[in-house]
Structure formats: structure tokens, C-alpha cells
N, CA, C and O atoms as CSV, one atom per row, in Angstrom:
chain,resi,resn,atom,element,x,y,z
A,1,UNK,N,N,0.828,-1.201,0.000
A,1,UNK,CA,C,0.000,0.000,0.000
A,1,UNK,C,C,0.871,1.264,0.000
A,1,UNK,O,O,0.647,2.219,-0.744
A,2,UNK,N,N,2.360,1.179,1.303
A,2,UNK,CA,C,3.214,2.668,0.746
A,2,UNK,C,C,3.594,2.805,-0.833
A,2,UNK,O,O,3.786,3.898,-1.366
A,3,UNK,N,N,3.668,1.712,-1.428
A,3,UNK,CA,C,4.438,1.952,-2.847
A,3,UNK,C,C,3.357,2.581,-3.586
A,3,UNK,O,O,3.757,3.534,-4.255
A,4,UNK,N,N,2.126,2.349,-3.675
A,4,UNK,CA,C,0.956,2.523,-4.247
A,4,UNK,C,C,0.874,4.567,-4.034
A,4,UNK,O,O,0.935,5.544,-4.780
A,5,UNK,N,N,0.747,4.359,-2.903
A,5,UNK,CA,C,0.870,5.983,-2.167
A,5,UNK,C,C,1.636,6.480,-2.599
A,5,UNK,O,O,1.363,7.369,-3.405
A,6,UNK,N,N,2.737,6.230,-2.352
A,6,UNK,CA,C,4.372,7.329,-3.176
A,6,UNK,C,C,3.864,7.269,-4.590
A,6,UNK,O,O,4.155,8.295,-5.203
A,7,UNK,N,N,3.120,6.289,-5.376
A,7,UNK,CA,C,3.587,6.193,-7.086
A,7,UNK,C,C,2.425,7.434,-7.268
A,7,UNK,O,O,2.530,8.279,-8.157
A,8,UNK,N,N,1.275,7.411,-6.263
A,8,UNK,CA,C,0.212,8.556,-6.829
A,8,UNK,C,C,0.732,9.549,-6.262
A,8,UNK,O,O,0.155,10.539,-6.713
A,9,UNK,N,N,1.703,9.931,-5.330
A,9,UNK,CA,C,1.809,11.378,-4.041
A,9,UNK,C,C,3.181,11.594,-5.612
A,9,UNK,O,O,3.308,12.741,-6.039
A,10,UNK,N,N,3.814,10.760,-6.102
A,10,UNK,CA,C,5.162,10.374,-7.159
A,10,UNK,C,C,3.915,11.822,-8.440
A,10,UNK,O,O,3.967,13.033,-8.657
A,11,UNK,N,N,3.079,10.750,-8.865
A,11,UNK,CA,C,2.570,11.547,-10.199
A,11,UNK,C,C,2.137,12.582,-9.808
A,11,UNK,O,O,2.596,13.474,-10.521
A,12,UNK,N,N,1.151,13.180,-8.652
A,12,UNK,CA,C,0.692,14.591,-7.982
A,12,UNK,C,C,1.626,15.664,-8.395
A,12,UNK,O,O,1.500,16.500,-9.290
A,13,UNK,N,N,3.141,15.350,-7.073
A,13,UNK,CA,C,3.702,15.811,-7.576
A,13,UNK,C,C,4.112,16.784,-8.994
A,13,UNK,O,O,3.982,17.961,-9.328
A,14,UNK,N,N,4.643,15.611,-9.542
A,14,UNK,CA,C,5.106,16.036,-10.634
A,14,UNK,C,C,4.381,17.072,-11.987
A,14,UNK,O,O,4.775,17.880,-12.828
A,15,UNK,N,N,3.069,16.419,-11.531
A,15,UNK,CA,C,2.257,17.118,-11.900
A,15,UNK,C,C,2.153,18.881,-11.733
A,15,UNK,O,O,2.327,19.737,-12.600
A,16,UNK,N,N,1.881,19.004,-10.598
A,16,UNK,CA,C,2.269,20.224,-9.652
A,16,UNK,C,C,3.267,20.483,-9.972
A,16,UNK,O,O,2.935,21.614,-10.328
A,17,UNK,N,N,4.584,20.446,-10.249
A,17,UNK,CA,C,5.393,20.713,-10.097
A,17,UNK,C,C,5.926,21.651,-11.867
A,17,UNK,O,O,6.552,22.691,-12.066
A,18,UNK,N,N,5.500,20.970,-12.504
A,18,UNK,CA,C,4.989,20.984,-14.038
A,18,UNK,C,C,4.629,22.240,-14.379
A,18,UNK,O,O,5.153,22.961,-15.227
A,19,UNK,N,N,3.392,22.542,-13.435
A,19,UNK,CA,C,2.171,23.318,-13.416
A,19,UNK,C,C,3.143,24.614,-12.481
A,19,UNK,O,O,2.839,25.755,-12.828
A,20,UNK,N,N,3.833,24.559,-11.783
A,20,UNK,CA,C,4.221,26.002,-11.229
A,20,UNK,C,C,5.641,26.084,-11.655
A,20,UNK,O,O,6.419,26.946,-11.246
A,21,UNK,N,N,5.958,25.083,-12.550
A,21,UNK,CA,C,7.459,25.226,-12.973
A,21,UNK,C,C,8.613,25.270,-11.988
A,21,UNK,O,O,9.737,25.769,-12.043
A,22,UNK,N,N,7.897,24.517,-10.989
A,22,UNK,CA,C,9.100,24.805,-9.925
A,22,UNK,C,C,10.303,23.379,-10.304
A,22,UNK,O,O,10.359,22.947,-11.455
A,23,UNK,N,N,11.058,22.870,-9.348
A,23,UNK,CA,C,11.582,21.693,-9.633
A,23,UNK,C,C,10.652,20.917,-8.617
A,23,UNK,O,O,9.879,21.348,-7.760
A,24,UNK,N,N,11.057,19.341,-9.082
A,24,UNK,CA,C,10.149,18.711,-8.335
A,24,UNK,C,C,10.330,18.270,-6.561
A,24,UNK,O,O,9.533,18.105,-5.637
A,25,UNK,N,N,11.643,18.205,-6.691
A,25,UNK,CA,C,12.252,18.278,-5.245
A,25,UNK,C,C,11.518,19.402,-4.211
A,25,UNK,O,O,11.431,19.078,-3.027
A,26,UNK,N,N,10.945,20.827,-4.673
A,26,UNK,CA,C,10.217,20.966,-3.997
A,26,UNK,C,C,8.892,20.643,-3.164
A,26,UNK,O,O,8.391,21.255,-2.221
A,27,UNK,N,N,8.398,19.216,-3.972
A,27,UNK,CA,C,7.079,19.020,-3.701
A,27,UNK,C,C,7.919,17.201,-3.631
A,27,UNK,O,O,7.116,16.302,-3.379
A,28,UNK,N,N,8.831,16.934,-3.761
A,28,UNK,CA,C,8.845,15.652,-3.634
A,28,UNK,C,C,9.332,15.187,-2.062
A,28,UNK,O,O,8.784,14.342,-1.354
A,29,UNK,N,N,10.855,16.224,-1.661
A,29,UNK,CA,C,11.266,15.902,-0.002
A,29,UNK,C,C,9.944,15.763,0.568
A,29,UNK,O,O,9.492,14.635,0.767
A,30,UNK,N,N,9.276,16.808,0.852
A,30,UNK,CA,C,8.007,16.803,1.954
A,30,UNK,C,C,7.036,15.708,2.081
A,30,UNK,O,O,6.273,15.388,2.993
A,31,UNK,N,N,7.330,15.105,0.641
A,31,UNK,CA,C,6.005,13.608,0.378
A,31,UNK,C,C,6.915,12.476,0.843
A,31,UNK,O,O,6.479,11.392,1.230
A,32,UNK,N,N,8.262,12.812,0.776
A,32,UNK,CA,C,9.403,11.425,1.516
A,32,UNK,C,C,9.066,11.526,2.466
A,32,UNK,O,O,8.417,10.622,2.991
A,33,UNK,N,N,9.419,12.910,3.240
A,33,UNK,CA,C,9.557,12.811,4.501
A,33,UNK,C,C,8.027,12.772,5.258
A,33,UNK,O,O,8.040,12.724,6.488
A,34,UNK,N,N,6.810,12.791,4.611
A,34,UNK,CA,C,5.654,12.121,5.094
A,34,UNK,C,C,5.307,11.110,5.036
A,34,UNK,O,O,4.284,10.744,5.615
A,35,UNK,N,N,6.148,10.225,4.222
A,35,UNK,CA,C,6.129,8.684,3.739
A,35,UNK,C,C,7.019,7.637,4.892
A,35,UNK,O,O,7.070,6.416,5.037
A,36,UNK,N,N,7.840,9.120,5.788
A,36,UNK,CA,C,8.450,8.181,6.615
A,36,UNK,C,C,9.965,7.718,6.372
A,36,UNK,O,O,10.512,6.749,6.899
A,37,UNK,N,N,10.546,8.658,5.422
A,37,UNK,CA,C,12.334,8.798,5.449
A,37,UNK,C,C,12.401,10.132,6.312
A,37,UNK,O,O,11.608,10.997,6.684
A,38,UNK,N,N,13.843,9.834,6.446
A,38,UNK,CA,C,14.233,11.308,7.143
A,38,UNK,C,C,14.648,12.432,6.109
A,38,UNK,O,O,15.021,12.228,4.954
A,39,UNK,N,N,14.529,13.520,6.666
A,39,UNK,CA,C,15.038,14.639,6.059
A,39,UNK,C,C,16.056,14.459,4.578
A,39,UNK,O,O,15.844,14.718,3.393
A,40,UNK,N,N,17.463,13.773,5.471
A,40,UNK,CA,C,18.844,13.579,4.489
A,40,UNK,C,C,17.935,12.747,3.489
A,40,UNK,O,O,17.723,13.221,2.372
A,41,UNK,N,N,17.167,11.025,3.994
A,41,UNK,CA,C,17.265,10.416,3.179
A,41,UNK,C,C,16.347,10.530,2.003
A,41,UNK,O,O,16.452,9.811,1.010
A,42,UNK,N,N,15.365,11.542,2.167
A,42,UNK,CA,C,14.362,12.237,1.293
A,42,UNK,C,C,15.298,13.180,0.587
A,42,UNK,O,O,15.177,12.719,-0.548
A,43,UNK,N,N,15.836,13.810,0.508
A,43,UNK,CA,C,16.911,14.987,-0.107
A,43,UNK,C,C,18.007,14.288,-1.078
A,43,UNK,O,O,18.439,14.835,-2.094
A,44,UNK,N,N,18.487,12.705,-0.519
A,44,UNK,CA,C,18.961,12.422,-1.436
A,44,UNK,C,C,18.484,11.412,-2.609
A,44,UNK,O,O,18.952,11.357,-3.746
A,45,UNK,N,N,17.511,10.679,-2.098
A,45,UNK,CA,C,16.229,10.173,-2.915
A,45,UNK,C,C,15.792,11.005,-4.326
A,45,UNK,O,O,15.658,10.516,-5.448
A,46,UNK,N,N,15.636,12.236,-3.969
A,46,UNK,CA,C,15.444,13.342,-4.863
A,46,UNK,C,C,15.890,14.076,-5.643
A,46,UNK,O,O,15.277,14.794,-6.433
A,47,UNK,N,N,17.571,13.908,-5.420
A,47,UNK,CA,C,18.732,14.259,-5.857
A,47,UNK,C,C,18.958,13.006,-7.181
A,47,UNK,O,O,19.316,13.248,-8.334
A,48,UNK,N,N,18.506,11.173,-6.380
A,48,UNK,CA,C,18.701,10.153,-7.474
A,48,UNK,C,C,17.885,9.967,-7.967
A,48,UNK,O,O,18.006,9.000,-8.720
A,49,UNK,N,N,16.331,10.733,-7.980
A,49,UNK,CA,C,15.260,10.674,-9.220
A,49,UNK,C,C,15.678,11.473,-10.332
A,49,UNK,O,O,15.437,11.180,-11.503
A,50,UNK,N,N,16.371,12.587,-9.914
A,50,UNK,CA,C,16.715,13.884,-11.075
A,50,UNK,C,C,17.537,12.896,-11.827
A,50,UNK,O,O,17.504,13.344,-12.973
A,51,UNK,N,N,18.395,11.598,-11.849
A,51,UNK,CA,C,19.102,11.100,-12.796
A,51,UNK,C,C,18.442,11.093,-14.398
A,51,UNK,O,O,18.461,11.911,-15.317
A,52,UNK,N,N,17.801,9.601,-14.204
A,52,UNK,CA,C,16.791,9.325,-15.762
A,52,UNK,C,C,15.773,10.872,-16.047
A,52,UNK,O,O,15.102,10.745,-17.071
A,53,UNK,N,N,15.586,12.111,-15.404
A,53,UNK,CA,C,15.018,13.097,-16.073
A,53,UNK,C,C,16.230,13.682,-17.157
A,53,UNK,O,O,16.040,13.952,-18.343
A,54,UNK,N,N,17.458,13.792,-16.442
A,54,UNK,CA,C,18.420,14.137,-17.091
A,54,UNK,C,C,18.839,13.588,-17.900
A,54,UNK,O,O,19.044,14.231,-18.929
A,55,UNK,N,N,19.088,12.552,-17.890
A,55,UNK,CA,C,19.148,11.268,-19.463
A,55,UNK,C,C,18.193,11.323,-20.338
A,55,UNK,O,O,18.633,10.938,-21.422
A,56,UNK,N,N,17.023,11.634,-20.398
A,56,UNK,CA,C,16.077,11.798,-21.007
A,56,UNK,C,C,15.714,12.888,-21.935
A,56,UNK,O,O,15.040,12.991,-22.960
A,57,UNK,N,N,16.581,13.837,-21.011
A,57,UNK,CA,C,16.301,15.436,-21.386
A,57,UNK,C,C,17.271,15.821,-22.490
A,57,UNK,O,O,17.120,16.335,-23.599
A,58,UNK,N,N,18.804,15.195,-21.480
A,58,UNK,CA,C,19.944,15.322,-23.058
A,58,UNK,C,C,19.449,14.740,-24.164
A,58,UNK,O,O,19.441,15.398,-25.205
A,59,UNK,N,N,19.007,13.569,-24.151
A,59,UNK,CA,C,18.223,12.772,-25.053
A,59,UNK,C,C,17.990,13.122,-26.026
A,59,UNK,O,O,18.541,13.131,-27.127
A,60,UNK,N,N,16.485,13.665,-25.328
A,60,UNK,CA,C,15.462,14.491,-26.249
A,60,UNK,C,C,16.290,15.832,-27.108
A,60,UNK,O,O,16.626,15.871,-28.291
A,61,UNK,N,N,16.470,16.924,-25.975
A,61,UNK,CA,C,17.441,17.901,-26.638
A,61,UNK,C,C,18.587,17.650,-28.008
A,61,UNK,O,O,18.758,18.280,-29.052
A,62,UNK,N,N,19.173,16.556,-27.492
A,62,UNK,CA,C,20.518,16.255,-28.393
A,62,UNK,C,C,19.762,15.994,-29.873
A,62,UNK,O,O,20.496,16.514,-30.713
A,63,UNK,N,N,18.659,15.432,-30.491
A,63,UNK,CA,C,18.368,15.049,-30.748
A,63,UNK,C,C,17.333,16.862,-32.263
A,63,UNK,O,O,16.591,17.089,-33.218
A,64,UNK,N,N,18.251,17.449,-31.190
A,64,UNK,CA,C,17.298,19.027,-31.788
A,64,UNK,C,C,18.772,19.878,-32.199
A,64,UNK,O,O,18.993,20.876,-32.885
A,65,UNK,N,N,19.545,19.042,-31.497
A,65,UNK,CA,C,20.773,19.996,-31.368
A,65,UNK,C,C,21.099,20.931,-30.759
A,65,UNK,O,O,21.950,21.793,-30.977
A,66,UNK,N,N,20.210,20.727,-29.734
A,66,UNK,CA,C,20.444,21.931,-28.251
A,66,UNK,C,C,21.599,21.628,-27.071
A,66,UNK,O,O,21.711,22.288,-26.038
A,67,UNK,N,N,22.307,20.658,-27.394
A,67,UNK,CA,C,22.813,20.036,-25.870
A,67,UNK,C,C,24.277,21.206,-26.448
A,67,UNK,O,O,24.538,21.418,-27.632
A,68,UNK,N,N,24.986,21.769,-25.329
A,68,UNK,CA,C,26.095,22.007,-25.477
A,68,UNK,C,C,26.815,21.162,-24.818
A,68,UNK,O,O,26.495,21.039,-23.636
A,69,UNK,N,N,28.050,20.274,-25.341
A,69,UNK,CA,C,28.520,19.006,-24.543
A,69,UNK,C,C,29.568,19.760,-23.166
A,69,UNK,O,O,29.502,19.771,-21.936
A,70,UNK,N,N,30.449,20.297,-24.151
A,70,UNK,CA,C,32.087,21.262,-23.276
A,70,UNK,C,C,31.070,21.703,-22.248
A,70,UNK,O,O,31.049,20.947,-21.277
A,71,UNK,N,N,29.970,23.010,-22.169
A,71,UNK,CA,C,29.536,23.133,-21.567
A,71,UNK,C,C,28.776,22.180,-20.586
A,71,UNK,O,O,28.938,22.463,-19.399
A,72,UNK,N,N,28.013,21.151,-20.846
A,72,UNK,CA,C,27.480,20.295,-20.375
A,72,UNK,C,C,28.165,19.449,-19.031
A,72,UNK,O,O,27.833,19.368,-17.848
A,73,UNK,N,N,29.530,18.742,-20.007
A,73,UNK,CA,C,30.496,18.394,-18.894
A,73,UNK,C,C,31.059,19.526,-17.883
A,73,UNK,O,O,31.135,19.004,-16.771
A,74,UNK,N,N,31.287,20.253,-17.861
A,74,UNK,CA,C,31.275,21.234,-16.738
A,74,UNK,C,C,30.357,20.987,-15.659
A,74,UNK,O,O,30.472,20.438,-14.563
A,75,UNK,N,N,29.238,21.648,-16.388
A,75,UNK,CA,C,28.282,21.548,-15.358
A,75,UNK,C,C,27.868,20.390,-14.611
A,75,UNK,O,O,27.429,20.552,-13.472
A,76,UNK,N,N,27.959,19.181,-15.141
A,76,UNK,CA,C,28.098,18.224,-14.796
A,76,UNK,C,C,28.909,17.867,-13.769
A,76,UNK,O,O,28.392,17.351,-12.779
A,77,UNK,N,N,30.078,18.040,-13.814
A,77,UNK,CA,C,31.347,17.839,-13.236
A,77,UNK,C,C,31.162,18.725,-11.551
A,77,UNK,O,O,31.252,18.323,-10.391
A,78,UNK,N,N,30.897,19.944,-12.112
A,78,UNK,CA,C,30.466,20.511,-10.648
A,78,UNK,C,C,29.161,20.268,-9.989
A,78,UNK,O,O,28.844,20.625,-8.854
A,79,UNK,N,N,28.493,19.657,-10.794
A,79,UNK,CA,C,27.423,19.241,-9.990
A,79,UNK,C,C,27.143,18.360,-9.171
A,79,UNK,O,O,26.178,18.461,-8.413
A,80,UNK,N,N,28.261,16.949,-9.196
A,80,UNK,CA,C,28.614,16.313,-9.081
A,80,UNK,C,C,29.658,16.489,-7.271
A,80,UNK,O,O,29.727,16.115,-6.100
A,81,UNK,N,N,30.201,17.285,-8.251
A,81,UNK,CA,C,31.711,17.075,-6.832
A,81,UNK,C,C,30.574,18.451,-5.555
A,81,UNK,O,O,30.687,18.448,-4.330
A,82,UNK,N,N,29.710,19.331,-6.283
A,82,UNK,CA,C,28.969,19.527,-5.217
A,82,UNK,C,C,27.910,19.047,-4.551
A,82,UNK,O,O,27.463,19.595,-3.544
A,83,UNK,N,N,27.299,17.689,-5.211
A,83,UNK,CA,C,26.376,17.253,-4.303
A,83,UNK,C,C,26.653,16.240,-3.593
A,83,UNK,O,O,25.856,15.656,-2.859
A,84,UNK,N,N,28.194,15.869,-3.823
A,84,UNK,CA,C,29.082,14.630,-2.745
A,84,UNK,C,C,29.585,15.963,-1.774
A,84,UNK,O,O,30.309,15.620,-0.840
A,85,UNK,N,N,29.358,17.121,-1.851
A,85,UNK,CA,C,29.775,17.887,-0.627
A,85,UNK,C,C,28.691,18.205,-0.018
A,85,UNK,O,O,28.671,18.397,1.197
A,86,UNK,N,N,27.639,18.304,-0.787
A,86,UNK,CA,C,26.559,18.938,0.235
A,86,UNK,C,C,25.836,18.031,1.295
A,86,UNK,O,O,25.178,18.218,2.318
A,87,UNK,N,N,26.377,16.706,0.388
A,87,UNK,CA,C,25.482,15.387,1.033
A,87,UNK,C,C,26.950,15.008,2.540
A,87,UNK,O,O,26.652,14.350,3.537
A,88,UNK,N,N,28.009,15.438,2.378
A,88,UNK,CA,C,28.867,15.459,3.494
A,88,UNK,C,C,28.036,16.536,4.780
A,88,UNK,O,O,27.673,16.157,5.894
A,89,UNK,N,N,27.867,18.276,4.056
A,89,UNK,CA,C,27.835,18.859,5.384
A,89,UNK,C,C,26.319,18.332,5.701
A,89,UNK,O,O,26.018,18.339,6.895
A,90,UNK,N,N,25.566,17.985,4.997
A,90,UNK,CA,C,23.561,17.643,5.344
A,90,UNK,C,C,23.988,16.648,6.550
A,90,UNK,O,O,23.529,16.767,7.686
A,91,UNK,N,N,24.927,15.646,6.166
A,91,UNK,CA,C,25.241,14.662,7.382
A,91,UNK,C,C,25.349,15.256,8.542
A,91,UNK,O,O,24.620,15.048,9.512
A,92,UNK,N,N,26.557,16.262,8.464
A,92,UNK,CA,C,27.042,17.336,9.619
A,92,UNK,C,C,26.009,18.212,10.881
A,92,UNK,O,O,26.236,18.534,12.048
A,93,UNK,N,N,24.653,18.406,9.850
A,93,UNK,CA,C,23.573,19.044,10.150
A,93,UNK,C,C,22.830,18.019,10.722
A,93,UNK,O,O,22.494,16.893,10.358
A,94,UNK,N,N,22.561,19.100,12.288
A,94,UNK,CA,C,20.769,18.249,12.502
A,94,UNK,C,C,19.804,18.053,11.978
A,94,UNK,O,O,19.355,18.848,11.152
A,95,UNK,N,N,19.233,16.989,12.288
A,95,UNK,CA,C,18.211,16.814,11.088
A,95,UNK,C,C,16.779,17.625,11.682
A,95,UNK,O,O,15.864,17.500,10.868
A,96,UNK,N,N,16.363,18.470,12.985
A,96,UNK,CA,C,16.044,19.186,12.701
A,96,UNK,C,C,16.332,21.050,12.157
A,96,UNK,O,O,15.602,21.976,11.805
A,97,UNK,N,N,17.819,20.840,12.361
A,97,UNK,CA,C,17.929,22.194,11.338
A,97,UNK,C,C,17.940,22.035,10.077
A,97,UNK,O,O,17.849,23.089,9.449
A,98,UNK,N,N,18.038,20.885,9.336
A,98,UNK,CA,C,17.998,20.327,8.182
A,98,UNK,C,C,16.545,20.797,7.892
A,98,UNK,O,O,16.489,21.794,7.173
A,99,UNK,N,N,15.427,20.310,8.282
A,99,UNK,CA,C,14.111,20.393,8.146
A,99,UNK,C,C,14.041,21.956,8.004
A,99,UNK,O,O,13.584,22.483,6.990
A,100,UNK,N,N,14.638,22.843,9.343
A,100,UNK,CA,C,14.390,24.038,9.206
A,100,UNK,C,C,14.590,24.979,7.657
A,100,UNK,O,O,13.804,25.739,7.091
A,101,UNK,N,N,16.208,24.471,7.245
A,101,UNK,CA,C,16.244,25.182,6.309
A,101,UNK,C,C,15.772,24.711,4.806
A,101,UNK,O,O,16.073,25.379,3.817
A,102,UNK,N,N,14.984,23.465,4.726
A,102,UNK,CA,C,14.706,23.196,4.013
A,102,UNK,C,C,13.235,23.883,3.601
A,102,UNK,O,O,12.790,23.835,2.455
A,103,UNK,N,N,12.609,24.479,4.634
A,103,UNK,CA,C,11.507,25.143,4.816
A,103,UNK,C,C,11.364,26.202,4.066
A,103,UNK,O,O,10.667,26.624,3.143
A,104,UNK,N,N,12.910,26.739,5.266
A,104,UNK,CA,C,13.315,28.502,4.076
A,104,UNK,C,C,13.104,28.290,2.369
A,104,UNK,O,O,12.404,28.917,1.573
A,105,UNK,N,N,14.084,27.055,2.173
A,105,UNK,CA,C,13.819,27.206,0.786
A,105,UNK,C,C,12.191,27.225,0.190
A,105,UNK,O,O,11.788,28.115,-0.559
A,106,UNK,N,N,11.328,26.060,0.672
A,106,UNK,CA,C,10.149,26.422,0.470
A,106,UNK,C,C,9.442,27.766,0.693
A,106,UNK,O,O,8.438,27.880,-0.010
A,107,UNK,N,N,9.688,28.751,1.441
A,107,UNK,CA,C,9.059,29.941,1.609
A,107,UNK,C,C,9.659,30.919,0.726
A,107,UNK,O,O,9.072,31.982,0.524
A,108,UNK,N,N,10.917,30.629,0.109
A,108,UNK,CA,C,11.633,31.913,-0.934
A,108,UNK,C,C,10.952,30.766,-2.290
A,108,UNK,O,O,10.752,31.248,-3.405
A,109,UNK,N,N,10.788,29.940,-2.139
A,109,UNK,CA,C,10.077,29.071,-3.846
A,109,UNK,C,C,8.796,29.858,-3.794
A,109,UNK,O,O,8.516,30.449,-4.837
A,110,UNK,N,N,7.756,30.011,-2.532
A,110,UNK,CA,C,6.386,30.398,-2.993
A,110,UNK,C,C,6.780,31.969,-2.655
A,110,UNK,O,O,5.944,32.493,-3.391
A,111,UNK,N,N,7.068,32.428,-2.404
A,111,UNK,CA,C,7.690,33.968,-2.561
A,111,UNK,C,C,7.990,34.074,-4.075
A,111,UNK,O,O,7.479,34.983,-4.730
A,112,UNK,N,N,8.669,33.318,-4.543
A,112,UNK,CA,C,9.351,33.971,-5.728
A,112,UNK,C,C,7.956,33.387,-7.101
A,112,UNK,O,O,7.697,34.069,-8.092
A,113,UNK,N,N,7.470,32.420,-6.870
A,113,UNK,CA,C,6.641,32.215,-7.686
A,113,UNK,C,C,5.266,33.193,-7.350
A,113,UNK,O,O,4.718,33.718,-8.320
A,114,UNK,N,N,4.811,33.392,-6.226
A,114,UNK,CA,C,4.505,34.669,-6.263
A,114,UNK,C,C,4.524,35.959,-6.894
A,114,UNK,O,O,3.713,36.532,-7.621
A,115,UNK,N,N,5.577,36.254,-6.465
A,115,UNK,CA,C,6.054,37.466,-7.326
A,115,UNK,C,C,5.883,37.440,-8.844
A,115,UNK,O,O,5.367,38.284,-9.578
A,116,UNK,N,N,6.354,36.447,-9.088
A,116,UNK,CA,C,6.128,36.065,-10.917
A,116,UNK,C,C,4.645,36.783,-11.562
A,116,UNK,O,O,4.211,37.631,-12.341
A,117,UNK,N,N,4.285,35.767,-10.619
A,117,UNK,CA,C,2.109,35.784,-11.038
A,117,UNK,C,C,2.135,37.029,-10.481
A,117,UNK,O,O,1.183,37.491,-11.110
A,118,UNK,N,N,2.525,37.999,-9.728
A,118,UNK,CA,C,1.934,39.048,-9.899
A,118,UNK,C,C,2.467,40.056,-10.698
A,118,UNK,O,O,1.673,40.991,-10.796
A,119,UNK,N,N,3.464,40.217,-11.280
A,119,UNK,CA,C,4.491,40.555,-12.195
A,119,UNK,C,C,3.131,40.680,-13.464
A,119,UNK,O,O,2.410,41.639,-13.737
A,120,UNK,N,N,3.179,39.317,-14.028
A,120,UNK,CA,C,2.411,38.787,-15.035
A,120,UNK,C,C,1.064,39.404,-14.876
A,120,UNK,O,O,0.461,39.305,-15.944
A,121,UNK,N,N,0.369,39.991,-13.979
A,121,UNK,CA,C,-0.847,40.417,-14.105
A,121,UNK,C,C,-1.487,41.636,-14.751
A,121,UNK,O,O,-2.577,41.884,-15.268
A,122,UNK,N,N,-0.174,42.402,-14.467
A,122,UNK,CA,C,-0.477,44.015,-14.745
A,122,UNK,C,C,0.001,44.042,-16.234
A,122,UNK,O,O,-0.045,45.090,-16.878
């Protein structure tokens, strides 16, 4: 029955996520960590779903002739050697200040998508 739950709280998500253009990690930690992982292990769960989007995406792109590779590997490369660091200090961190600042980020995501939609109105 949890797998069932995550695969629909999984499509909601993404759905949502779609729909306000945010990334999905914003709407995905909070459904881990209501599913009953902790903080870290929801954060990095979310970190190893973004894989196959990214395979998919060069994919598709490459395929239009949008991928820049030189560039690509870069970014890659640092993305990499920074999320084997971030996943060092998250360890370092309590896991309720972990929670805390994971919050912040949620309150500057609906702040800033905010702002957008009201930008867009006038």
C-alpha cells in the first residue's frame, strides 16, 4: 500500500510541479519525509530521481541539437563534486535544522513564484 501511495503522491507531484514550474524536489522531499524517510534520506532520494530526467532530457534535446557538450560536462562535473559535498555537510547538520532550512527554501520558492504571477498580471 506505501508503494501505491508514493507512485500517486510520485505523479501529484510532478504534476504540480509541471504546473508552477518549480523543480520537483520541492514538492517531492516533503512527500518522503511524510512517507516516513528522514530529512537527508528524502533529499537524497530526490537528488537520485533527477538522474533518468536528465538522461532523457539530453536525449530528447541532443536530438534538436540543443545540448552544449564542453559546456554540459562542466556543469556536470560541478554538480557532481557539489552534491558529494553537500550530502557530506547535510550529514554534519541536525536533522532538525535540516528540516528548518529546508523550509526557508520552500518559503523563498512560494515567494518567488509569487512574485512572478503578480508581475504577469499588470
Amino acid at each position: 500500500m506505501t508503494y501505491v501511495l508514493a507512485v500517486v503522491l510520485g505523479l501529484v507531484a510532478g504534476i504540480l510541479s509541471g504546473l508552477f514550474g518549480v523543480g520537483g524536489g520541492i514538492l517531492f522531499v516533503p512527500t518522503l519525509t511524510w512517507l516516513g524517510l528522514t530529512q537527508l534520506h528524502a533529499e537524497a532520494t530526490s537528488l537520485l530521481a533527477i538522474i533518468p530526467t536528465v538522461v532523457v532530457g539530453v536525449w530528447r534535446q541532443e536530438r534538436y541539437g540543443n545540448v552544449r557538450w564542453r559546456s554540459a560536462a562542466v556543469i556536470g562535473v560541478a554538480a557532481a563534486g557539489a552534491a558529494v559535498g553537500g550530502a557530506q555537510l547535510a550529514q554534519s547538520v541536525p536533522e532538525a535544522l535540516l528540516r528548518r532550512l529546508f523550509a526557508v527554501v520552500l518559503i523563498v520558492t512560494a515567494a518567488q513564484i509569487a512574485w512572478r504571477a503578480r508581475g504577469k498580471r499588470q
